[in-house]
Backbone and ligand atoms as CSV (ligand in chain L), in Angstrom:
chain,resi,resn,atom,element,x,y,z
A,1,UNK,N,N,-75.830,19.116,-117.412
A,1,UNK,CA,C,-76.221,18.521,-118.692
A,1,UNK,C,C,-76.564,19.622,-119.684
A,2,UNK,N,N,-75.859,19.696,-120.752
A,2,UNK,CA,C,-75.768,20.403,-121.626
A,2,UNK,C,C,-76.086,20.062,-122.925
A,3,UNK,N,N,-77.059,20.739,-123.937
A,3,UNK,CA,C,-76.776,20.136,-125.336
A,3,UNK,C,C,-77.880,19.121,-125.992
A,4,UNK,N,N,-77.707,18.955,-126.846
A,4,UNK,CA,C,-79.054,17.608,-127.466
A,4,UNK,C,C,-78.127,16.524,-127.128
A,5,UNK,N,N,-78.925,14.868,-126.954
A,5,UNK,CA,C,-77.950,14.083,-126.989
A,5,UNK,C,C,-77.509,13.621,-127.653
A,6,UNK,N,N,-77.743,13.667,-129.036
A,6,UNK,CA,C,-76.746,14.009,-130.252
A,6,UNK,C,C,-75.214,14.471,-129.775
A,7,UNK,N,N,-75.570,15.941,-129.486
A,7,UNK,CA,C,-74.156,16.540,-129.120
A,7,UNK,C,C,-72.842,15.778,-127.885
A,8,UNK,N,N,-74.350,15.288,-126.669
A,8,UNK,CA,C,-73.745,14.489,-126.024
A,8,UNK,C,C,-73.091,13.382,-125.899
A,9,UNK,N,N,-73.589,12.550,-127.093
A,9,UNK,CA,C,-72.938,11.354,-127.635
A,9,UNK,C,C,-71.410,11.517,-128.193
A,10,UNK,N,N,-71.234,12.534,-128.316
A,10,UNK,CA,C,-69.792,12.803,-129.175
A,10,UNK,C,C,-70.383,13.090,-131.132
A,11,UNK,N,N,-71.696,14.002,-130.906
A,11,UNK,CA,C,-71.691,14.192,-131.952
A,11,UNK,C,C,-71.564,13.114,-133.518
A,12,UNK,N,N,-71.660,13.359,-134.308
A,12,UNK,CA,C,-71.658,12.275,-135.405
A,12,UNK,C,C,-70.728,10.997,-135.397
A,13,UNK,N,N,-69.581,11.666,-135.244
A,13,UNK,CA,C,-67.975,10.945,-135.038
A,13,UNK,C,C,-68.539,9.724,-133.430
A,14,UNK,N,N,-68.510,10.376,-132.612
A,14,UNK,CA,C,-69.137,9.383,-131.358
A,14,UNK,C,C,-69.894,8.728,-131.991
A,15,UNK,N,N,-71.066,8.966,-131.971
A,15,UNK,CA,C,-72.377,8.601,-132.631
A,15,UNK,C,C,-72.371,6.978,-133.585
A,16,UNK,N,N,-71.274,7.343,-134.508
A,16,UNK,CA,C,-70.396,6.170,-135.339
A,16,UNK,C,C,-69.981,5.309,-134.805
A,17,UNK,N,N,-69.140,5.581,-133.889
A,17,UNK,CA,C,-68.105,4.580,-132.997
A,17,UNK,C,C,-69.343,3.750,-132.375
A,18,UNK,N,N,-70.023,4.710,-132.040
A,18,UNK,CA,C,-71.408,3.446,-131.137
A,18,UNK,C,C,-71.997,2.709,-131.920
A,19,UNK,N,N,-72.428,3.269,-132.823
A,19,UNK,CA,C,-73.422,2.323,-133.849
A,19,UNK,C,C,-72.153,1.453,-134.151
A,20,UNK,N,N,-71.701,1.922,-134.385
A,20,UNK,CA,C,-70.253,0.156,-135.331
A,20,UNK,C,C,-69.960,-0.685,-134.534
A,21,UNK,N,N,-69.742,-0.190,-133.077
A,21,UNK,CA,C,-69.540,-1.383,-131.951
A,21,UNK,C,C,-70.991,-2.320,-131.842
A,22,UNK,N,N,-72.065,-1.146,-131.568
A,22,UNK,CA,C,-73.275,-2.280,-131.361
A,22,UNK,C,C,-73.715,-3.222,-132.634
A,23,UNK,N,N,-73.597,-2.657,-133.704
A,23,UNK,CA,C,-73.586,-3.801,-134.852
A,23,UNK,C,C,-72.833,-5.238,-134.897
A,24,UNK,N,N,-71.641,-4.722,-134.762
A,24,UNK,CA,C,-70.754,-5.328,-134.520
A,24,UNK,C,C,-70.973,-6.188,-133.090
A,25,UNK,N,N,-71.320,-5.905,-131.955
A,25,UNK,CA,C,-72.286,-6.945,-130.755
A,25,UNK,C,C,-73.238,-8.008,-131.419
A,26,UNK,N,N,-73.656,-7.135,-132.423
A,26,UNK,CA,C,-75.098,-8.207,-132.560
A,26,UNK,C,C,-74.650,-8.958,-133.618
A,27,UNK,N,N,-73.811,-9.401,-134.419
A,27,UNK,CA,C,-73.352,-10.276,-135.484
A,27,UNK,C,C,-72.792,-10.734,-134.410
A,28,UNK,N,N,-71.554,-10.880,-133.229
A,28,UNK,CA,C,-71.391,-11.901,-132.429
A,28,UNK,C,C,-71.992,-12.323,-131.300
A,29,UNK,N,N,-73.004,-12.047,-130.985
A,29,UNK,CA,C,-73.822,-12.266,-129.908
A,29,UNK,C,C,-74.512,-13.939,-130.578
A,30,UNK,N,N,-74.659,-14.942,-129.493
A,30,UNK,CA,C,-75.033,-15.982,-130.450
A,30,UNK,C,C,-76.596,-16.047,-129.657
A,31,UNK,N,N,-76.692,-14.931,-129.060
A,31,UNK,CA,C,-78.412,-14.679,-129.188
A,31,UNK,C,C,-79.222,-14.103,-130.646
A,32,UNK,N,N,-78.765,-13.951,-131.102
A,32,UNK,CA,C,-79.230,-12.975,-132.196
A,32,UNK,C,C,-78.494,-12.733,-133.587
A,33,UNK,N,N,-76.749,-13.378,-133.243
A,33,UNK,CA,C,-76.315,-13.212,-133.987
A,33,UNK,C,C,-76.566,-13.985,-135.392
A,34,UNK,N,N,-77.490,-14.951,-135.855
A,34,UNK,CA,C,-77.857,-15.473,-137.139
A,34,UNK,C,C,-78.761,-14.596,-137.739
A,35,UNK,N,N,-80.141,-13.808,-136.772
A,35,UNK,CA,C,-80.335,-12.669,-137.350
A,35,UNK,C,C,-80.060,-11.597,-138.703
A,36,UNK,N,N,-78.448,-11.734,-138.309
A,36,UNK,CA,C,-77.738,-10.781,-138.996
A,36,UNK,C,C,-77.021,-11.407,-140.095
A,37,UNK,N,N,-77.193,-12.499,-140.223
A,37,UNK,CA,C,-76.028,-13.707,-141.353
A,37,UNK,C,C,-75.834,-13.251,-142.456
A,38,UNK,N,N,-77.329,-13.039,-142.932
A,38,UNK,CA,C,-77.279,-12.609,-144.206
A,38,UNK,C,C,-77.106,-10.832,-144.496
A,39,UNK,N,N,-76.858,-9.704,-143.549
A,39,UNK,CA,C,-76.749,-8.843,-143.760
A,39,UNK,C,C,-75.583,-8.267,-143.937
A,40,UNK,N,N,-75.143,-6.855,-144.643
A,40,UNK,CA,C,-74.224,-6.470,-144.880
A,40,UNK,C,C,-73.962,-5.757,-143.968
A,41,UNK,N,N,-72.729,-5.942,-142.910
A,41,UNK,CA,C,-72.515,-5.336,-141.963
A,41,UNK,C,C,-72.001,-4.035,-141.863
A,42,UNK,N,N,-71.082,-3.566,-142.983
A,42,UNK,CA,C,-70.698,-2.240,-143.116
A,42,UNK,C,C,-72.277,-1.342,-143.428
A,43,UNK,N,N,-73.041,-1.743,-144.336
A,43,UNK,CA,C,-74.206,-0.733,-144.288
A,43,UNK,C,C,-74.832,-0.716,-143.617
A,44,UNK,N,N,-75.072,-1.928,-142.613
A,44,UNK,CA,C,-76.046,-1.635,-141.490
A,44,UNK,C,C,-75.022,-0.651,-140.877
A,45,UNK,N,N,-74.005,-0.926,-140.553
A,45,UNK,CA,C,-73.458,0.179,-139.579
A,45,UNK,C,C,-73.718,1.306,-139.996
A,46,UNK,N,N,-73.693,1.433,-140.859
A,46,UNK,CA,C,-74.119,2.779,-141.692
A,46,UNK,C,C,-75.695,3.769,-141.198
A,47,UNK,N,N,-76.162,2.458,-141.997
A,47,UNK,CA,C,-77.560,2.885,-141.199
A,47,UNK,C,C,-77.933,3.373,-139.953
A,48,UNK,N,N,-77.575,2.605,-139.270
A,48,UNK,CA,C,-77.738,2.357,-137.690
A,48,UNK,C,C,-77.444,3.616,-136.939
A,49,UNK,N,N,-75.937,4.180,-137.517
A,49,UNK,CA,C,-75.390,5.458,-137.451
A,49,UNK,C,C,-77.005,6.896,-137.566
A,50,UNK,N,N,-76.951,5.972,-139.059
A,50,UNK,CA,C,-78.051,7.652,-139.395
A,50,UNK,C,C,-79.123,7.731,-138.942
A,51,UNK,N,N,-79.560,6.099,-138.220
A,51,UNK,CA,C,-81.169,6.155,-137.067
A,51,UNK,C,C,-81.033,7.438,-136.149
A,52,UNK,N,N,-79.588,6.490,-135.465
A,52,UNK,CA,C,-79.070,6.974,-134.032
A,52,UNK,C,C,-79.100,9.074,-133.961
A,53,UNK,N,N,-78.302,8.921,-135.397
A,53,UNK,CA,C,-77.656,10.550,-135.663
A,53,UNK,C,C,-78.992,11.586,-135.127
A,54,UNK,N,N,-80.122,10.698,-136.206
A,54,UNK,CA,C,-81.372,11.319,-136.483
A,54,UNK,C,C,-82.249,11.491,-135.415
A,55,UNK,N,N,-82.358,10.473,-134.360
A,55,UNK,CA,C,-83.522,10.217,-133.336
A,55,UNK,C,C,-82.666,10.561,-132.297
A,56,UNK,N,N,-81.556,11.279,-131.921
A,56,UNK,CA,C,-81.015,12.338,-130.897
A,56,UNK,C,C,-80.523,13.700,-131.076
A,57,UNK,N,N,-81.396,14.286,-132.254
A,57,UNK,CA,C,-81.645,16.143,-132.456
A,57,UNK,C,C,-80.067,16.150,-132.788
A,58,UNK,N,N,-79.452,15.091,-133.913
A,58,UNK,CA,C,-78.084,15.781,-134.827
A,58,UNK,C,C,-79.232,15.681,-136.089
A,59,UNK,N,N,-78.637,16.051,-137.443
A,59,UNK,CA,C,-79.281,16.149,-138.922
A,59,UNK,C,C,-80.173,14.907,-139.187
A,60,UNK,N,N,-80.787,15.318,-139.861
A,60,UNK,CA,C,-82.062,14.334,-139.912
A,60,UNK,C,C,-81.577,13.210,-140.786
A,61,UNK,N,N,-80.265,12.536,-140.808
A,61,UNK,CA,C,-79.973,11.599,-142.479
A,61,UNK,C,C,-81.049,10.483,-142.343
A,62,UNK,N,N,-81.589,10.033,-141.426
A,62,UNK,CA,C,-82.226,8.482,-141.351
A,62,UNK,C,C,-82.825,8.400,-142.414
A,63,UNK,N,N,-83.160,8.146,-144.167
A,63,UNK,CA,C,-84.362,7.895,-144.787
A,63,UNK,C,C,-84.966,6.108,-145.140
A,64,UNK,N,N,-84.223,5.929,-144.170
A,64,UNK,CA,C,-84.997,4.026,-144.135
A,64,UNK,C,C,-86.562,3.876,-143.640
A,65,UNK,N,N,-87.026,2.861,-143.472
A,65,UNK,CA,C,-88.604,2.931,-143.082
A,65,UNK,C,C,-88.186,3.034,-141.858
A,66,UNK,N,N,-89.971,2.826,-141.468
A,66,UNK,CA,C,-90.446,2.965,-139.797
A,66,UNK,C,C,-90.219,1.808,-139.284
A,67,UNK,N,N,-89.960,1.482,-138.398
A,67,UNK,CA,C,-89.607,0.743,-137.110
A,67,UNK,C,C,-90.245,-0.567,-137.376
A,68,UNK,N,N,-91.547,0.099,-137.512
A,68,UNK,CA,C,-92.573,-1.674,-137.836
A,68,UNK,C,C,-92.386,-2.164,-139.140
A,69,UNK,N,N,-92.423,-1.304,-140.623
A,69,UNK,CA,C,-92.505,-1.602,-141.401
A,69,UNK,C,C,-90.911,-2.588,-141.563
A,70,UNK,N,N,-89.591,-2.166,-140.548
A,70,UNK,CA,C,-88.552,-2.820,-141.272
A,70,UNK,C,C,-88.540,-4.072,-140.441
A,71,UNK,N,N,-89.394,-4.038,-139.248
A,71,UNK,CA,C,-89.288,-5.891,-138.591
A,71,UNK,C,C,-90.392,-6.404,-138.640
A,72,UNK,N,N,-91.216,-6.064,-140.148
A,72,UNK,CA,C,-92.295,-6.591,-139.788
A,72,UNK,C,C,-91.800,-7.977,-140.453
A,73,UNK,N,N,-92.654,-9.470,-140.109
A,73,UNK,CA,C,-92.874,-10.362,-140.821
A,73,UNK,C,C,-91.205,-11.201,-139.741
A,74,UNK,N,N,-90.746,-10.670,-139.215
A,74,UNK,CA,C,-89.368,-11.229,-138.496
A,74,UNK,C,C,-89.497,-11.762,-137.091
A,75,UNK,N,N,-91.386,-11.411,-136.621
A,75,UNK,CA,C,-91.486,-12.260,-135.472
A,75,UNK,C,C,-90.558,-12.367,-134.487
A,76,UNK,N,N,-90.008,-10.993,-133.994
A,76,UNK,CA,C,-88.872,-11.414,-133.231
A,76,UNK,C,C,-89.231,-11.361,-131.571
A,77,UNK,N,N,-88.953,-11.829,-130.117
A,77,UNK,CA,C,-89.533,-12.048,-129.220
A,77,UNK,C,C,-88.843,-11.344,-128.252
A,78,UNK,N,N,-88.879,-10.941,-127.587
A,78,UNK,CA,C,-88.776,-10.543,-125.952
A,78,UNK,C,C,-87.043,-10.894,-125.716
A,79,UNK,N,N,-87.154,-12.038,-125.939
A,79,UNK,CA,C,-85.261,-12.522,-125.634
A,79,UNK,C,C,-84.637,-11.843,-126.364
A,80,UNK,N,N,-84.898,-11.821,-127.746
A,80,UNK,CA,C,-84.215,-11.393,-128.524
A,80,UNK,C,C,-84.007,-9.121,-128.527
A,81,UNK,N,N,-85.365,-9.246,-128.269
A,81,UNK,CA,C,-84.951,-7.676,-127.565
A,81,UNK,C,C,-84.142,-7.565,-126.836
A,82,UNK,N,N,-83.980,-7.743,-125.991
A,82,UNK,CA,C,-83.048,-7.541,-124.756
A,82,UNK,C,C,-82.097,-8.121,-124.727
A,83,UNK,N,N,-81.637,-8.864,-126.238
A,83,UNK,CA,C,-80.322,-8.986,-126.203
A,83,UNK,C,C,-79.534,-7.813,-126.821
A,84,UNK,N,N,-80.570,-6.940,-127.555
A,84,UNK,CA,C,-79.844,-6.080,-128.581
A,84,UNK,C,C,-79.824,-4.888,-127.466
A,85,UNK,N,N,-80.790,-4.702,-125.979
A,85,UNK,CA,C,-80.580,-3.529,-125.106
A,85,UNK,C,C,-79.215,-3.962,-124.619
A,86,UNK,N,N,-78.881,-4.970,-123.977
A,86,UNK,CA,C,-77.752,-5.933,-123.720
A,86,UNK,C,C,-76.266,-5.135,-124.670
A,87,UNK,N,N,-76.715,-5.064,-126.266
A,87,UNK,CA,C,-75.443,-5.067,-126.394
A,87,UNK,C,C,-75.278,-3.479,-126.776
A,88,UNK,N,N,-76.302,-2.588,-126.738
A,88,UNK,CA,C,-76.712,-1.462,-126.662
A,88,UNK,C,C,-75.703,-0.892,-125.283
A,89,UNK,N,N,-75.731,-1.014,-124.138
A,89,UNK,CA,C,-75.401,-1.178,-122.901
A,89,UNK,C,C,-74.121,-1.681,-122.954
A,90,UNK,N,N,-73.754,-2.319,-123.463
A,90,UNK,CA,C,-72.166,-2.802,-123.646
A,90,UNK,C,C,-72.029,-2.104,-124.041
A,91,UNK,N,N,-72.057,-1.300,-125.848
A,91,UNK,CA,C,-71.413,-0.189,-126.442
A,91,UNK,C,C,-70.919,0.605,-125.861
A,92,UNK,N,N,-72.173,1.092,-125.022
A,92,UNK,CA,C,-71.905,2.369,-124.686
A,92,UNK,C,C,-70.822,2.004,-123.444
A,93,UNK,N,N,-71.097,0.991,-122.496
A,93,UNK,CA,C,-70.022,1.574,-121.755
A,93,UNK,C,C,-68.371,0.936,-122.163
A,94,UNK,N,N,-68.043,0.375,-123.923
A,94,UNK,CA,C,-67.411,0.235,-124.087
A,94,UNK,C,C,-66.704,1.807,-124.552
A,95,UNK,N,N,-67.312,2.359,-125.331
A,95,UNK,CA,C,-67.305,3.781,-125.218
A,95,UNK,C,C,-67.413,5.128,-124.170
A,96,UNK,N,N,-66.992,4.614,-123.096
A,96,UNK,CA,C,-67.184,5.713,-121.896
A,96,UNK,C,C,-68.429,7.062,-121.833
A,97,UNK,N,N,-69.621,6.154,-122.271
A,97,UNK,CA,C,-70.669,6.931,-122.551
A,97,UNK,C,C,-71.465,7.303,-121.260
A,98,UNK,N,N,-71.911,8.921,-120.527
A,98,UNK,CA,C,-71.947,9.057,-119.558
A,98,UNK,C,C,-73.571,8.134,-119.018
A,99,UNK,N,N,-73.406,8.241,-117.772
A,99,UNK,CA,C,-74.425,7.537,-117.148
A,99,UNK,C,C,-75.851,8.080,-117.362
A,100,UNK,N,N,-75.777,9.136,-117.612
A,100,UNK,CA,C,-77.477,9.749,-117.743
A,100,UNK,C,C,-77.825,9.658,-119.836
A,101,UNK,N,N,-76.818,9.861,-120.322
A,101,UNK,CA,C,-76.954,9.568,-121.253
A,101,UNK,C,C,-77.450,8.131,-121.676
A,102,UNK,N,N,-76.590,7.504,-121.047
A,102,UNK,CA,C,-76.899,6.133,-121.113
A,102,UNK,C,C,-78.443,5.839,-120.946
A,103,UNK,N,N,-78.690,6.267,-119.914
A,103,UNK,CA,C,-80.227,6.464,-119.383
A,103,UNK,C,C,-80.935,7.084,-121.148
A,104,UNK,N,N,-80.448,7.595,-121.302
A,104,UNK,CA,C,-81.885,8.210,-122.360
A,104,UNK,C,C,-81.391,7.411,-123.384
A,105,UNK,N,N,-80.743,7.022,-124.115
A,105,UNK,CA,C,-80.503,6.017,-125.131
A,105,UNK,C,C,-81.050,4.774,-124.740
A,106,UNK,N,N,-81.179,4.139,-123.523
A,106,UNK,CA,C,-81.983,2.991,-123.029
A,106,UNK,C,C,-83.391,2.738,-123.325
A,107,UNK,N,N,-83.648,4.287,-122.630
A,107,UNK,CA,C,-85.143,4.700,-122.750
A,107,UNK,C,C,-85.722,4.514,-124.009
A,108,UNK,N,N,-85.077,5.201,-125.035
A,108,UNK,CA,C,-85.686,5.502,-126.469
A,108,UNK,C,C,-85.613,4.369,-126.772
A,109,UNK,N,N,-84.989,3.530,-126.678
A,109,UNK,CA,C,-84.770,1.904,-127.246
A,109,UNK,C,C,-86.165,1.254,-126.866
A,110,UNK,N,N,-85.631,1.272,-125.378
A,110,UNK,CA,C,-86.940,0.729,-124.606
A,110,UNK,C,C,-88.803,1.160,-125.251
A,111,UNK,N,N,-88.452,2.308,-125.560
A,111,UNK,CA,C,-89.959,2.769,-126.014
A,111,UNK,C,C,-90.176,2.241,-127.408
A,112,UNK,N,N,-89.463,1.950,-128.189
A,112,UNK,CA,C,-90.172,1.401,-129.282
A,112,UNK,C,C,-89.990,-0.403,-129.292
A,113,UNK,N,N,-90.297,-1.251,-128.317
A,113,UNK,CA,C,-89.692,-2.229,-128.317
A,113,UNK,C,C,-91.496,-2.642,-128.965
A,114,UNK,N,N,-92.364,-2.474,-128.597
A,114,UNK,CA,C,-93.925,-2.519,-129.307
A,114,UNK,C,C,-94.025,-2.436,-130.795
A,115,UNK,N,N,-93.189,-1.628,-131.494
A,115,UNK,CA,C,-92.551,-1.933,-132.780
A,115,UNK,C,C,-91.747,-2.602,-133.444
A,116,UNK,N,N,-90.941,-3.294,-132.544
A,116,UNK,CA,C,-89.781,-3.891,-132.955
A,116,UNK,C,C,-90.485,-5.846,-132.489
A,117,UNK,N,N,-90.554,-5.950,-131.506
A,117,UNK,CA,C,-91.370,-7.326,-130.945
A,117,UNK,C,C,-92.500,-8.019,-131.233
A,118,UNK,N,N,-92.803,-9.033,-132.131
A,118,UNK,CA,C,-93.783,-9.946,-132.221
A,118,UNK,C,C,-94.656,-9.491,-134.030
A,119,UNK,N,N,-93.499,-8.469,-134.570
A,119,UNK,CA,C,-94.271,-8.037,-135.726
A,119,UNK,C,C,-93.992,-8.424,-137.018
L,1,HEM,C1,C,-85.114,-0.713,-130.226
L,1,HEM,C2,C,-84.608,-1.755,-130.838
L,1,HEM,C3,C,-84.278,-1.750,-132.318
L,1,HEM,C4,C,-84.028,-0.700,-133.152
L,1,HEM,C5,C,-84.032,0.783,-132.837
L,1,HEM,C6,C,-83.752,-1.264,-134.463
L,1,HEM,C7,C,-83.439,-0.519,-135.579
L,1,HEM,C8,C,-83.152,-1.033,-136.830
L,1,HEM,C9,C,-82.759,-0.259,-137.985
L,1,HEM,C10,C,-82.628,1.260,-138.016
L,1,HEM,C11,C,-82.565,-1.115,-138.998
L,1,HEM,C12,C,-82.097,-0.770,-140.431
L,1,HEM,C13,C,-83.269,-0.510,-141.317
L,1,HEM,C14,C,-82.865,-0.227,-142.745
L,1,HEM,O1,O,-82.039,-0.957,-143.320
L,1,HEM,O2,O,-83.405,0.743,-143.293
L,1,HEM,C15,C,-82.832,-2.443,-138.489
L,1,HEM,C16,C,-82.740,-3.597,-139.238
L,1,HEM,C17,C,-82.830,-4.859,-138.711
L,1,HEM,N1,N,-83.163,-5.193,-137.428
L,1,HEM,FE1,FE,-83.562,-3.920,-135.934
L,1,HEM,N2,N,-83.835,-2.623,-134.395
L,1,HEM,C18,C,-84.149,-2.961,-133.105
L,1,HEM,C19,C,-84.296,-4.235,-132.607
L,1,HEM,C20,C,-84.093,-5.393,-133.310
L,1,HEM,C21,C,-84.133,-6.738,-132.744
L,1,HEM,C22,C,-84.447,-7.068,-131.297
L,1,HEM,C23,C,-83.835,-7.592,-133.747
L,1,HEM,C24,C,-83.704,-9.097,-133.703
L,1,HEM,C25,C,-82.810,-9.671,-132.951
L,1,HEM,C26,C,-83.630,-6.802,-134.944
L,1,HEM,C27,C,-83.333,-7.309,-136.183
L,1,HEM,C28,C,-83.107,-6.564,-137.321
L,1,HEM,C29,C,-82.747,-7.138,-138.608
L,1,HEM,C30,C,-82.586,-8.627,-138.910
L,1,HEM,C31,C,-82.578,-6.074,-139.483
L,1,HEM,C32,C,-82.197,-6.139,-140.963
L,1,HEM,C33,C,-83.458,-6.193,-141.759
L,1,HEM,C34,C,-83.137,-6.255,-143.217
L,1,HEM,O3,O,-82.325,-5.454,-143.709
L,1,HEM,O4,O,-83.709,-7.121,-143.866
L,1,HEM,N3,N,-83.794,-5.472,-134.640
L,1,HEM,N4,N,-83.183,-2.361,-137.177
């Protein structure tokens, strides 16, 4: 294991391909997918990209809020987490993303779910 997992992801270009697939999960997922009805799916992908880019040591682009401040008031629950690790987990292994990697992209998900759940 070599590298930040930035680098390991396939770098920015990878990095993209993941975020656009998992966006793209969660507008058809019919766990979650009304969630997203009203959002613009090309910029979330966008976004999502520059979280991802940012919170695995590539360039810092993320300048959206914090975690709580963007789900706050959205009350979202436990099911609904783990549908988005769900399609998190699909991405990647729709993307031949390696197994330990996988592991730490889980993780980081997993650790802010206290921010993301019930706020
Ligand atoms: C670890 C898990 C999660 C992470 C890292 C995450 C991250 C993000 C990010 C980076 C944005 C974009 C913020 C921006 O536009 O500046 C966002 C928006 C959003 N997230 Fe999450 N999210 C997570 C879980 C969830 C879950 C479980 C749901 C509900 C099913 C959810 C629903 C939304 C919605 C609806 C928006 C759009 C909010 C808006 O633009 O009004 N998120 N999330």
């Amino acid at each position: 294991m070599t590298g930040t997992l930035y680098e390991r992801l396939g770098s920015s270009d990878g990095i993209q391909r993941i975020a656009g697939d998992l966006i793209d999960r969660h507008f058809e997922n019919p766990q979650i997918g009304r969630r997203f009805a009203d959002c613009d799916r090309e910029s979330l992908k966008e976004v999502a990209a520059k979280f991802f880019i940012s919170g695995t040591g590539g360039p810092n682009l993320y300048e959206g809020k914090d975690m709580v401040s963007v789900h706050r008031g959205l009350n979202i629950n436990n099911d609904e987490f783990m549908a988005v690790l769900d399609d998190a987990m699909s991405a990647m292994e729709a993307n031949k993303v390696g197994q330990r990697e996988k592991e730490e992209v889980l993780y980081i998900f997993f650790s802010m779910k206290g921010q993301v759940v019930g706020q």
